[in-house]
PDB file with one MODEL, atoms N, CA, C and O in Angstrom:
MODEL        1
ATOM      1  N   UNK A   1       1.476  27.083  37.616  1.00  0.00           N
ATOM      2  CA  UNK A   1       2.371  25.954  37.477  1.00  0.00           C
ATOM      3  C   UNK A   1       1.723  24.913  36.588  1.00  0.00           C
ATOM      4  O   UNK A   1       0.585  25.027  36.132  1.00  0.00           O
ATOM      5  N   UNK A   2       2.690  23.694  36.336  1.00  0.00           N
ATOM      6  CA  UNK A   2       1.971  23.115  34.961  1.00  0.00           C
ATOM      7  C   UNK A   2       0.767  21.901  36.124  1.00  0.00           C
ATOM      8  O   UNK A   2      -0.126  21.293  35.533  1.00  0.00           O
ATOM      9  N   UNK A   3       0.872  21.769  37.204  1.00  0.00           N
ATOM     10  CA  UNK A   3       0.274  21.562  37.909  1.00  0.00           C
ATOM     11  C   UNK A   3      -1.138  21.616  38.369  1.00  0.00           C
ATOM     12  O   UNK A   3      -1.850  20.739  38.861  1.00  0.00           O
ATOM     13  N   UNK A   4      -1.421  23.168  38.019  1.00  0.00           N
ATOM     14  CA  UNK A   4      -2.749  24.092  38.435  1.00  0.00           C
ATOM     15  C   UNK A   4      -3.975  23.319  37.441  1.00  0.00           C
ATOM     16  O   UNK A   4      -3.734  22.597  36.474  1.00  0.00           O
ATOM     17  N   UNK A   5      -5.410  23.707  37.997  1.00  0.00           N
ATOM     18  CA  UNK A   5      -6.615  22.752  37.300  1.00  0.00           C
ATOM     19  C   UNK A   5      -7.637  24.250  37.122  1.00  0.00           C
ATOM     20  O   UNK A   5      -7.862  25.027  38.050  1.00  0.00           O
ATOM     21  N   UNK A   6      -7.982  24.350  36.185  1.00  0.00           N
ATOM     22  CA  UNK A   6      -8.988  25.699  35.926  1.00  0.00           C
ATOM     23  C   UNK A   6     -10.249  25.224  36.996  1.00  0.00           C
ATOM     24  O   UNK A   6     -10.580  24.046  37.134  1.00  0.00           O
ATOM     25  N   UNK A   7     -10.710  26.054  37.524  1.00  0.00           N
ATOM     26  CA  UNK A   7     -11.533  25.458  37.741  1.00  0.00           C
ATOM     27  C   UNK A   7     -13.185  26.397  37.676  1.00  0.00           C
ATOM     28  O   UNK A   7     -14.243  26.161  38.260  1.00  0.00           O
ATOM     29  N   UNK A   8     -12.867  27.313  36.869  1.00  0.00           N
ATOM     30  CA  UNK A   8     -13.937  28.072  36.605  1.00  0.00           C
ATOM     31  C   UNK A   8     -13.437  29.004  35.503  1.00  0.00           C
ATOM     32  O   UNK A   8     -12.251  29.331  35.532  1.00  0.00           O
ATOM     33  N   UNK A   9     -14.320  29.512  34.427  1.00  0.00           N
ATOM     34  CA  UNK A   9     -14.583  30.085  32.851  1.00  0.00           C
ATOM     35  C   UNK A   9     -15.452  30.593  32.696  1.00  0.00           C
ATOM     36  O   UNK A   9     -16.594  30.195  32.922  1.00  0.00           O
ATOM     37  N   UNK A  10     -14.944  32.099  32.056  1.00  0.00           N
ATOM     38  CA  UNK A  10     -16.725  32.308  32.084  1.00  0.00           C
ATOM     39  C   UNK A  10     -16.261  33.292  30.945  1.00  0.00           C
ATOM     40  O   UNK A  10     -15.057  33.520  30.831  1.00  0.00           O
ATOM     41  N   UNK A  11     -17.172  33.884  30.095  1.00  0.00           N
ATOM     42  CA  UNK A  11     -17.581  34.711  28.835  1.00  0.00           C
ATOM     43  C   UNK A  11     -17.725  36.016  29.326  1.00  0.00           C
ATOM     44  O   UNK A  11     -18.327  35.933  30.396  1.00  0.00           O
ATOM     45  N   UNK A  12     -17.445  37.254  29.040  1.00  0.00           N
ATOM     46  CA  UNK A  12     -17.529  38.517  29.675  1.00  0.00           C
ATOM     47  C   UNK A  12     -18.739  38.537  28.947  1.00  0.00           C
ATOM     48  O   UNK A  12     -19.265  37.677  28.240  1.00  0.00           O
ATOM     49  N   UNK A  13     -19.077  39.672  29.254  1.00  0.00           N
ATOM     50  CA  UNK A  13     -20.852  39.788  28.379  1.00  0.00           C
ATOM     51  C   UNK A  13     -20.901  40.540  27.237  1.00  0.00           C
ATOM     52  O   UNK A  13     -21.784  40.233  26.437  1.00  0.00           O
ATOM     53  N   UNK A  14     -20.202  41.413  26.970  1.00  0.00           N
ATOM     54  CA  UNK A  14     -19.787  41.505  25.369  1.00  0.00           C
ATOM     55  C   UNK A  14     -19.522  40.047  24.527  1.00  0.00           C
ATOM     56  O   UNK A  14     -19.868  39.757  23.381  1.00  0.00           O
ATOM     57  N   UNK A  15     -18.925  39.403  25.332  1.00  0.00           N
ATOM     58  CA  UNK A  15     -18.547  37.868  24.434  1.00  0.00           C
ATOM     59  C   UNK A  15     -16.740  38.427  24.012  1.00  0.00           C
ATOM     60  O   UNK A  15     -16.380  37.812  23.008  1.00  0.00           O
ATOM     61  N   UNK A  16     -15.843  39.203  24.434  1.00  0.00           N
ATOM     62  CA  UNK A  16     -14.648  39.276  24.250  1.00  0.00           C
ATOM     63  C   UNK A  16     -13.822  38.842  24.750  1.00  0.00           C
ATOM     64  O   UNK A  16     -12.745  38.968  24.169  1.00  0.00           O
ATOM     65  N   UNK A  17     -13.826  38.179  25.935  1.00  0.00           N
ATOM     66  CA  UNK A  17     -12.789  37.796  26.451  1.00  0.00           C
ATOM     67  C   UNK A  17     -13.494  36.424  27.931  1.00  0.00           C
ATOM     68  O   UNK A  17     -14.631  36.074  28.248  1.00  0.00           O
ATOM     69  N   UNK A  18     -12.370  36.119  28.340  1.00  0.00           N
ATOM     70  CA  UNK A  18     -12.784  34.762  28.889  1.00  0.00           C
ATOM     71  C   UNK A  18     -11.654  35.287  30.332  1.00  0.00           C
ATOM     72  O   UNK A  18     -10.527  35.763  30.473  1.00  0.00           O
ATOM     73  N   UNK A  19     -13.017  34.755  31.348  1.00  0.00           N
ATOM     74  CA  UNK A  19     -12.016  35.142  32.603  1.00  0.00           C
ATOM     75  C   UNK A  19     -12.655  33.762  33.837  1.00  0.00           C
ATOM     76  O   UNK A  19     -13.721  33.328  34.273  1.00  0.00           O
ATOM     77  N   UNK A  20     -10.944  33.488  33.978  1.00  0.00           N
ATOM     78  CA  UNK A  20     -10.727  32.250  34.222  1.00  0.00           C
ATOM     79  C   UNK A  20      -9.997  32.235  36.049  1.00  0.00           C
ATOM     80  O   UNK A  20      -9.203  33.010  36.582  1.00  0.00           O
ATOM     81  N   UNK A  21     -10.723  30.959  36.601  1.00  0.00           N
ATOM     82  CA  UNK A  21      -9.812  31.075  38.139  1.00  0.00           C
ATOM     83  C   UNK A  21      -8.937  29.857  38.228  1.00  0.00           C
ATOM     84  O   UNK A  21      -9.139  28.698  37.867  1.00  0.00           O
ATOM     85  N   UNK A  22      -8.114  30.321  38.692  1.00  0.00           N
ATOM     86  CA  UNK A  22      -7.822  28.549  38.584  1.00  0.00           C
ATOM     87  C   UNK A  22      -7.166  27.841  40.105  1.00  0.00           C
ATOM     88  O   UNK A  22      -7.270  28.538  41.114  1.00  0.00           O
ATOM     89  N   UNK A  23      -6.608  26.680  40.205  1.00  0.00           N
ATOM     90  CA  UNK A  23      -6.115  25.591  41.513  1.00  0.00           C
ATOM     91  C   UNK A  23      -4.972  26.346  42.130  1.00  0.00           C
ATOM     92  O   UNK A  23      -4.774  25.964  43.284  1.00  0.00           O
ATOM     93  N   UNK A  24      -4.149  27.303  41.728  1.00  0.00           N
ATOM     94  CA  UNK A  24      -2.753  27.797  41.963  1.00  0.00           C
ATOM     95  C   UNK A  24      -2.492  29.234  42.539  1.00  0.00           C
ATOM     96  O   UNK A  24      -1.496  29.921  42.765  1.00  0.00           O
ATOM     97  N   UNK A  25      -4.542  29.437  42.736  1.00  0.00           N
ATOM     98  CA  UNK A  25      -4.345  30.824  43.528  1.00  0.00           C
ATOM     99  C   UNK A  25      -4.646  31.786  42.287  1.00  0.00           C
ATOM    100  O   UNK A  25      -4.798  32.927  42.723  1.00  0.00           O
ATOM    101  N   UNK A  26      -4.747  31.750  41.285  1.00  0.00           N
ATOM    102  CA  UNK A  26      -4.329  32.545  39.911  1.00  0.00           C
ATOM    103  C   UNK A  26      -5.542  32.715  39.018  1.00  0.00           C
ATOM    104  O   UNK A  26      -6.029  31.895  38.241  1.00  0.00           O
ATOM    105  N   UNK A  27      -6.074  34.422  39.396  1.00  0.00           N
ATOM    106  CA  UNK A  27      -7.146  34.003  37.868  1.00  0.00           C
ATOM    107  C   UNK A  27      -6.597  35.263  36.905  1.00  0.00           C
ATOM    108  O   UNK A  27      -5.803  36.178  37.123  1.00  0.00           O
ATOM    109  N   UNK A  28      -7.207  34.967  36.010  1.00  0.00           N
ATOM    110  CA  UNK A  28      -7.304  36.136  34.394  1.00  0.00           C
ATOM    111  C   UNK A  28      -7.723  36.286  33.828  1.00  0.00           C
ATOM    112  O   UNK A  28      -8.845  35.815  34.012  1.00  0.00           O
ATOM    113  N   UNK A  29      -7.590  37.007  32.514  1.00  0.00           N
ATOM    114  CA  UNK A  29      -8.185  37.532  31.416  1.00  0.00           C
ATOM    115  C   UNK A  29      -7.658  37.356  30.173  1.00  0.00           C
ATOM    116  O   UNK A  29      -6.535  37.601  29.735  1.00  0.00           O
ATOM    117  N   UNK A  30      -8.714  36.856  29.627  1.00  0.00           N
ATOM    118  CA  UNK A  30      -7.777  36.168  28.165  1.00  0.00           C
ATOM    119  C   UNK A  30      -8.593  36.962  26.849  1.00  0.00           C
ATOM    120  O   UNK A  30      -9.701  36.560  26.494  1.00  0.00           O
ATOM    121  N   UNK A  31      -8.090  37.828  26.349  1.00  0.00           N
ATOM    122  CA  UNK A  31      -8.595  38.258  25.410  1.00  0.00           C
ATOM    123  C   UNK A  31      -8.988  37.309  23.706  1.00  0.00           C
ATOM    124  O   UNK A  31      -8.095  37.006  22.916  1.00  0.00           O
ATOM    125  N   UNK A  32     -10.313  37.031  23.502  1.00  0.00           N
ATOM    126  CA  UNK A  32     -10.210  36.404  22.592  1.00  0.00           C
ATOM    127  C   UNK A  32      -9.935  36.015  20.877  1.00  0.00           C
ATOM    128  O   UNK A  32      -9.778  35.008  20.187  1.00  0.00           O
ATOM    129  N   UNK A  33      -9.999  37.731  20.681  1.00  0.00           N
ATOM    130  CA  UNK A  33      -9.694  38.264  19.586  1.00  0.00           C
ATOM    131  C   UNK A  33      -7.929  37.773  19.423  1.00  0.00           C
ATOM    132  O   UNK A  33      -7.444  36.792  18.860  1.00  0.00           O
ATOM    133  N   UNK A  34      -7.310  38.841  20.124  1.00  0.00           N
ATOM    134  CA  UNK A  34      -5.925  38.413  20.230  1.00  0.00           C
ATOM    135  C   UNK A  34      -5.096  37.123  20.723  1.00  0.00           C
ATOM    136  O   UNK A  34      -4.019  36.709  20.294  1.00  0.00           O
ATOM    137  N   UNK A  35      -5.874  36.632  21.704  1.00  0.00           N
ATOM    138  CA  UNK A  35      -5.181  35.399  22.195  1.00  0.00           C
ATOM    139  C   UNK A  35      -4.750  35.608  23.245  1.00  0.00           C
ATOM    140  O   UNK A  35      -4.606  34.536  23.831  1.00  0.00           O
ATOM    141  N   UNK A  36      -4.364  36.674  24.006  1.00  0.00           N
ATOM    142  CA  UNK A  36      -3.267  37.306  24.998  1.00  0.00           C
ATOM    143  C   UNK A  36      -3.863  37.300  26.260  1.00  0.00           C
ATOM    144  O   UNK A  36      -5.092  37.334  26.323  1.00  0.00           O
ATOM    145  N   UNK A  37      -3.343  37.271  27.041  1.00  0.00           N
ATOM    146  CA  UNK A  37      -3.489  37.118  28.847  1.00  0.00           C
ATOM    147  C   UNK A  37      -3.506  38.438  29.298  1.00  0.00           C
ATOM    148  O   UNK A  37      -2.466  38.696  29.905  1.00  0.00           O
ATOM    149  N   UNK A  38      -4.215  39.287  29.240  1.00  0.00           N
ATOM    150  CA  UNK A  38      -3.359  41.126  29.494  1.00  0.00           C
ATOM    151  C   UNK A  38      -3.692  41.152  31.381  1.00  0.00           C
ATOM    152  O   UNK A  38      -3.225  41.848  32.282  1.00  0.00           O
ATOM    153  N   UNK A  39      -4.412  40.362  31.366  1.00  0.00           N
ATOM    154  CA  UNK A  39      -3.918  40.420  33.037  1.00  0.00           C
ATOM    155  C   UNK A  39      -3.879  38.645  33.931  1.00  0.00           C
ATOM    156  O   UNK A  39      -4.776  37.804  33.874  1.00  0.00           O
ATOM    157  N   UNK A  40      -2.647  38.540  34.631  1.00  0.00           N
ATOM    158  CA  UNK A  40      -2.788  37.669  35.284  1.00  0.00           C
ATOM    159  C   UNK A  40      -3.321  37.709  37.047  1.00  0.00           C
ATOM    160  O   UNK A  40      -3.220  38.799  37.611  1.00  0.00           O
ATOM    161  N   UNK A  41      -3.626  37.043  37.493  1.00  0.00           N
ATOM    162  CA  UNK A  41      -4.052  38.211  38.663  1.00  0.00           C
ATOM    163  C   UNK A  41      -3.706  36.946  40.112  1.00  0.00           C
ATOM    164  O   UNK A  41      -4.329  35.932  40.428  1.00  0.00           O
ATOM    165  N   UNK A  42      -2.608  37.507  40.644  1.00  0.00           N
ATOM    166  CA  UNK A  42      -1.886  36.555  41.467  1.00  0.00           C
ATOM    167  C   UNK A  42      -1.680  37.503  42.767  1.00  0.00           C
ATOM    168  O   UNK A  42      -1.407  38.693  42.926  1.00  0.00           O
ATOM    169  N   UNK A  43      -2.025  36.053  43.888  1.00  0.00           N
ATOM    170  CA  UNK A  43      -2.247  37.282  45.244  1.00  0.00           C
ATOM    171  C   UNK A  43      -2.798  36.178  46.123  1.00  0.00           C
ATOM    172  O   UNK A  43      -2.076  35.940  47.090  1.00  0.00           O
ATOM    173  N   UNK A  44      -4.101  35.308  46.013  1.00  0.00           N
ATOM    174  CA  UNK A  44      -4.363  34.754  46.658  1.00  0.00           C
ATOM    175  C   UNK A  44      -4.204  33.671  47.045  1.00  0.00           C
ATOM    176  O   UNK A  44      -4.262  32.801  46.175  1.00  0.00           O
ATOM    177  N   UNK A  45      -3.871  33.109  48.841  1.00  0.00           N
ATOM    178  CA  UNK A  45      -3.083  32.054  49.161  1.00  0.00           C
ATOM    179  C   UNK A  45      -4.188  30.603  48.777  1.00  0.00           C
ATOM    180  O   UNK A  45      -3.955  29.686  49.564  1.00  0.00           O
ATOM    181  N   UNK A  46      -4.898  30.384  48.120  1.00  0.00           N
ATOM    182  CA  UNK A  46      -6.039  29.435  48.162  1.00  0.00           C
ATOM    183  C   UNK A  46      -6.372  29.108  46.523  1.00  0.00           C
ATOM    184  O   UNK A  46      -5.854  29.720  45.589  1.00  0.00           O
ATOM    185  N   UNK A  47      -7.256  28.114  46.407  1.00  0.00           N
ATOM    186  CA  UNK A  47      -7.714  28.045  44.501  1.00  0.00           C
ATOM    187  C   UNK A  47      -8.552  29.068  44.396  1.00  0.00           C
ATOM    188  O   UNK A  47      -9.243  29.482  45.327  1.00  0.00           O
ATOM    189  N   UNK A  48      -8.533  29.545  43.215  1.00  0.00           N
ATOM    190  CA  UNK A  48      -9.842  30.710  42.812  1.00  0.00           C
ATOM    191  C   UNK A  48     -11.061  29.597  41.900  1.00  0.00           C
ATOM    192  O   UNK A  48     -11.114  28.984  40.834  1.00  0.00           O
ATOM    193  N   UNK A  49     -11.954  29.851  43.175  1.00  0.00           N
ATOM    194  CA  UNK A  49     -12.942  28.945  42.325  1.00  0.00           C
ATOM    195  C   UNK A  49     -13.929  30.115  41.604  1.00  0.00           C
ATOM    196  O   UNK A  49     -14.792  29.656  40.856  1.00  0.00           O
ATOM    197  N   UNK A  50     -13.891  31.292  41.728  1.00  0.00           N
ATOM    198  CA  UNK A  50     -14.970  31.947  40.924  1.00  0.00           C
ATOM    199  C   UNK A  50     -14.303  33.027  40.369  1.00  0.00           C
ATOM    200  O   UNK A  50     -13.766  33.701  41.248  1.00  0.00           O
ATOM    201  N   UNK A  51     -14.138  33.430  39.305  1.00  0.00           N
ATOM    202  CA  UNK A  51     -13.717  34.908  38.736  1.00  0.00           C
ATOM    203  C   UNK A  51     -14.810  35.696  37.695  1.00  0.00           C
ATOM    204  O   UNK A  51     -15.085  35.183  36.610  1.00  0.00           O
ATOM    205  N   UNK A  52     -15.390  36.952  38.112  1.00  0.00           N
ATOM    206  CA  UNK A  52     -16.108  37.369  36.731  1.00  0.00           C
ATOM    207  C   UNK A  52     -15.810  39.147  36.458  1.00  0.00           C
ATOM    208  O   UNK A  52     -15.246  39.795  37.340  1.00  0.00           O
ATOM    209  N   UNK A  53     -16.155  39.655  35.453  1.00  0.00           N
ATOM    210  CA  UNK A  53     -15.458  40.566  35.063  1.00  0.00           C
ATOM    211  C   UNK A  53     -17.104  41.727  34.818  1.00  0.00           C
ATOM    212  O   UNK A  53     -18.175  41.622  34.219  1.00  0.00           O
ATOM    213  N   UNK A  54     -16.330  42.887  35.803  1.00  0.00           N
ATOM    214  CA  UNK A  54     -17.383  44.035  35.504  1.00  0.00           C
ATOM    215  C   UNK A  54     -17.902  44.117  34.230  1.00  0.00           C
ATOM    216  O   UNK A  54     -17.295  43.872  33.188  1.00  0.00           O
ATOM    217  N   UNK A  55     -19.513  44.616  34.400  1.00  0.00           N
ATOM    218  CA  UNK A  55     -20.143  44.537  33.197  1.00  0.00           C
ATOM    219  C   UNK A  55     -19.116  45.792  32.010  1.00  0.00           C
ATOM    220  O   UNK A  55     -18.768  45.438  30.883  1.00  0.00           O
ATOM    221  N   UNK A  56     -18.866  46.887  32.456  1.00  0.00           N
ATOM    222  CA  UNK A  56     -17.730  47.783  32.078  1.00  0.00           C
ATOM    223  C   UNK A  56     -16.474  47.560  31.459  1.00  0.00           C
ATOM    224  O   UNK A  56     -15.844  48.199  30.617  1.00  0.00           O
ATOM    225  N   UNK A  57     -16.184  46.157  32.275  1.00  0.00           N
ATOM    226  CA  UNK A  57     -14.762  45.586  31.585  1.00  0.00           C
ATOM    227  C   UNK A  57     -13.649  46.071  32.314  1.00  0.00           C
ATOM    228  O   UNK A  57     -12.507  45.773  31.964  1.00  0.00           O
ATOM    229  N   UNK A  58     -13.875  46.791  33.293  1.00  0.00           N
ATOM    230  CA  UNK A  58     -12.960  47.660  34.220  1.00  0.00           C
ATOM    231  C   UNK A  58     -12.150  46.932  35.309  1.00  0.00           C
ATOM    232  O   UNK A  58     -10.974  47.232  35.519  1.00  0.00           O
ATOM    233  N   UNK A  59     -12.778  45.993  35.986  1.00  0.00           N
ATOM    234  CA  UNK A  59     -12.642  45.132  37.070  1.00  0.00           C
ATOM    235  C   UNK A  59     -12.613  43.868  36.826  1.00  0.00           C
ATOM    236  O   UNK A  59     -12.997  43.386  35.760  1.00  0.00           O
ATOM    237  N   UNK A  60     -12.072  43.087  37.961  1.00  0.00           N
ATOM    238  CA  UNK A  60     -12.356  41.589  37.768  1.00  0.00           C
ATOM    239  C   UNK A  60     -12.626  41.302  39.480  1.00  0.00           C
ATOM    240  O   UNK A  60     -11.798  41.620  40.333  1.00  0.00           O
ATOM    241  N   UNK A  61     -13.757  40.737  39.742  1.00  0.00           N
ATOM    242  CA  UNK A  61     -13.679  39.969  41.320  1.00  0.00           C
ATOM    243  C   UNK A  61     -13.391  38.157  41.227  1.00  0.00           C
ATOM    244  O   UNK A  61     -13.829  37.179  40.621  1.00  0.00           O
ATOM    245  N   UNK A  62     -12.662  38.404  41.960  1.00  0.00           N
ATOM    246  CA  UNK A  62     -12.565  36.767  42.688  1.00  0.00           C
ATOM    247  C   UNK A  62     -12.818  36.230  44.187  1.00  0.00           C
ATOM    248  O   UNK A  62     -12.653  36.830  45.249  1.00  0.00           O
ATOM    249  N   UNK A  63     -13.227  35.036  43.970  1.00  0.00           N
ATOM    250  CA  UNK A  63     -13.520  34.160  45.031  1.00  0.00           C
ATOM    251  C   UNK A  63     -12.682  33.090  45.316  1.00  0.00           C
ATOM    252  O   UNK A  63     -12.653  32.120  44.558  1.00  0.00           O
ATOM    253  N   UNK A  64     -11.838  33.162  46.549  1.00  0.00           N
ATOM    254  CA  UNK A  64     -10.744  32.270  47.103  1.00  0.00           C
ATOM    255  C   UNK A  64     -11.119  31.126  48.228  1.00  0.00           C
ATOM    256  O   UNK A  64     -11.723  31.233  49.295  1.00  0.00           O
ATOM    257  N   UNK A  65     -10.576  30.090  47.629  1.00  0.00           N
ATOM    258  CA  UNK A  65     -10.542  28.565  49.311  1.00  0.00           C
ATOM    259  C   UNK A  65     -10.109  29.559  50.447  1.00  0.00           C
ATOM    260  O   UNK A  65     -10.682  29.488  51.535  1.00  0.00           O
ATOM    261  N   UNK A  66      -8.975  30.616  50.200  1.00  0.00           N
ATOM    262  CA  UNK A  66      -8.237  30.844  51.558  1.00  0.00           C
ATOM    263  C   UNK A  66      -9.560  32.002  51.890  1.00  0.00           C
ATOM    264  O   UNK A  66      -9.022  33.026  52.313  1.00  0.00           O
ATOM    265  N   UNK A  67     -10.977  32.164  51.843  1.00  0.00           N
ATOM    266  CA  UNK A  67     -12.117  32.881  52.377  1.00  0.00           C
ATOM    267  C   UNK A  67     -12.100  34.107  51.920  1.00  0.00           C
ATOM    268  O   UNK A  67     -13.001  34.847  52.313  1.00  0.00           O
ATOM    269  N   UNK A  68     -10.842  34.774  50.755  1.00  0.00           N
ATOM    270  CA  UNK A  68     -11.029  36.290  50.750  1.00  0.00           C
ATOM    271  C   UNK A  68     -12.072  36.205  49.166  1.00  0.00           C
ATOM    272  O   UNK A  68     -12.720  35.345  48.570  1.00  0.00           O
ATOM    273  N   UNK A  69     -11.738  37.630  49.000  1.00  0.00           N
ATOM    274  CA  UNK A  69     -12.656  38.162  47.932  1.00  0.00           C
ATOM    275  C   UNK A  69     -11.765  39.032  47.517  1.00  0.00           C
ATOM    276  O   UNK A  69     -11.134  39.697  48.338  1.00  0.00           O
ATOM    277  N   UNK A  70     -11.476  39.234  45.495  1.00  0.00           N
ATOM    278  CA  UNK A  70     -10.674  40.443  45.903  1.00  0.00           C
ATOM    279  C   UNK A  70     -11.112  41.148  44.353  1.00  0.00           C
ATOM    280  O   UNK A  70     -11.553  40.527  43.387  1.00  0.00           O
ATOM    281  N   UNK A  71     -10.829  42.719  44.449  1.00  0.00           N
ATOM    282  CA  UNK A  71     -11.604  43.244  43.531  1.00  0.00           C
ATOM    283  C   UNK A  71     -10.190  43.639  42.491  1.00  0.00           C
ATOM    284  O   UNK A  71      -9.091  43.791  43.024  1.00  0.00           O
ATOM    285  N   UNK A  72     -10.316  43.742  41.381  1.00  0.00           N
ATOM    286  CA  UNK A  72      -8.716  44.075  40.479  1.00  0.00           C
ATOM    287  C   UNK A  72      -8.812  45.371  39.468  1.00  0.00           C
ATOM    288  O   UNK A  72      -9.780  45.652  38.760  1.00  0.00           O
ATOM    289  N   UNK A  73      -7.964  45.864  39.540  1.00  0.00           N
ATOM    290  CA  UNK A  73      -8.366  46.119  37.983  1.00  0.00           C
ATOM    291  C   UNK A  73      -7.749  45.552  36.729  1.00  0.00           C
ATOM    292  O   UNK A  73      -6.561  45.357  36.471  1.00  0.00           O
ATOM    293  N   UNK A  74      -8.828  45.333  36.010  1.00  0.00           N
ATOM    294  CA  UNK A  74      -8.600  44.169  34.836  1.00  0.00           C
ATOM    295  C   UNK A  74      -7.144  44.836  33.960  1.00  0.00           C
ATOM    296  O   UNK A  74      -6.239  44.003  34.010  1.00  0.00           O
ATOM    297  N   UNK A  75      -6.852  45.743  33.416  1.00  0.00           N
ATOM    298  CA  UNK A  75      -5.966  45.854  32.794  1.00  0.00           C
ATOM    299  C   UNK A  75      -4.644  45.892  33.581  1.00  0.00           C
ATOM    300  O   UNK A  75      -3.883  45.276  32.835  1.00  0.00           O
ATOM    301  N   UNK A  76      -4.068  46.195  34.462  1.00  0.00           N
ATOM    302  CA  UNK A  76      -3.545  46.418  35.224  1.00  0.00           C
ATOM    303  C   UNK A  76      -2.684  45.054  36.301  1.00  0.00           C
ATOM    304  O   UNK A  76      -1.495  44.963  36.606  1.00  0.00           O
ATOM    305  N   UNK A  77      -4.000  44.041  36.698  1.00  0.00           N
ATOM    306  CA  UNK A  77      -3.817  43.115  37.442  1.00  0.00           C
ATOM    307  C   UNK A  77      -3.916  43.290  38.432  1.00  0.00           C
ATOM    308  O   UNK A  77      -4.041  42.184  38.960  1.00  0.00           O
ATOM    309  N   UNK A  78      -3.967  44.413  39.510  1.00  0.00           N
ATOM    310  CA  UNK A  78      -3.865  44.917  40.465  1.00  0.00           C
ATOM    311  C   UNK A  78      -5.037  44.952  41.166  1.00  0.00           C
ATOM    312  O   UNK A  78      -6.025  45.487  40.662  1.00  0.00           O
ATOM    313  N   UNK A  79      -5.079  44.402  42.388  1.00  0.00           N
ATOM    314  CA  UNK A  79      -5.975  44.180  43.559  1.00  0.00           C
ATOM    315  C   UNK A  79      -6.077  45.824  44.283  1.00  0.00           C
ATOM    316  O   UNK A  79      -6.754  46.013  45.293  1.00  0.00           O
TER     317      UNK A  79
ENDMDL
END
């Protein structure tokens, strides 16, 4: 929502893409070459204060206020 506050960014370790948590429950993957969001990753009832992305590029974990943890797969979006 136009509401939501990032509240964590981080650099994959190739340096390609940027994976972000944010105030609205919502983190992703922003590819930097292209510009594009190829996964949004929506599910958790709380802010995502931490998101980082398998060294592989395969996965994404997050860290939620509402206490969970959840593992994704990055292209996909899917928990």
């Amino acid at each position: 929502d136009d509401h939501s506050q990032m509240l964590s960014a981080r650099f994959s370790d190739d340096g390609t893409h940027i994976v972000f948590g944010s105030s609205n429950g919502e983190a992703g993957l922003k590819n930097l070459k292209s510009g594009r969001l190829p996964s949004v990753l929506r599910g958790h009832g709380g802010s995502v204060f931490d998101a980082r992305l398998s060294p592989d590029g395969t996965r994404v974990v997050t860290a939620s206020l509402d206490g969970t943890a959840r593992v994704w797969h990055a292209g996909k979006g899917e928990a």
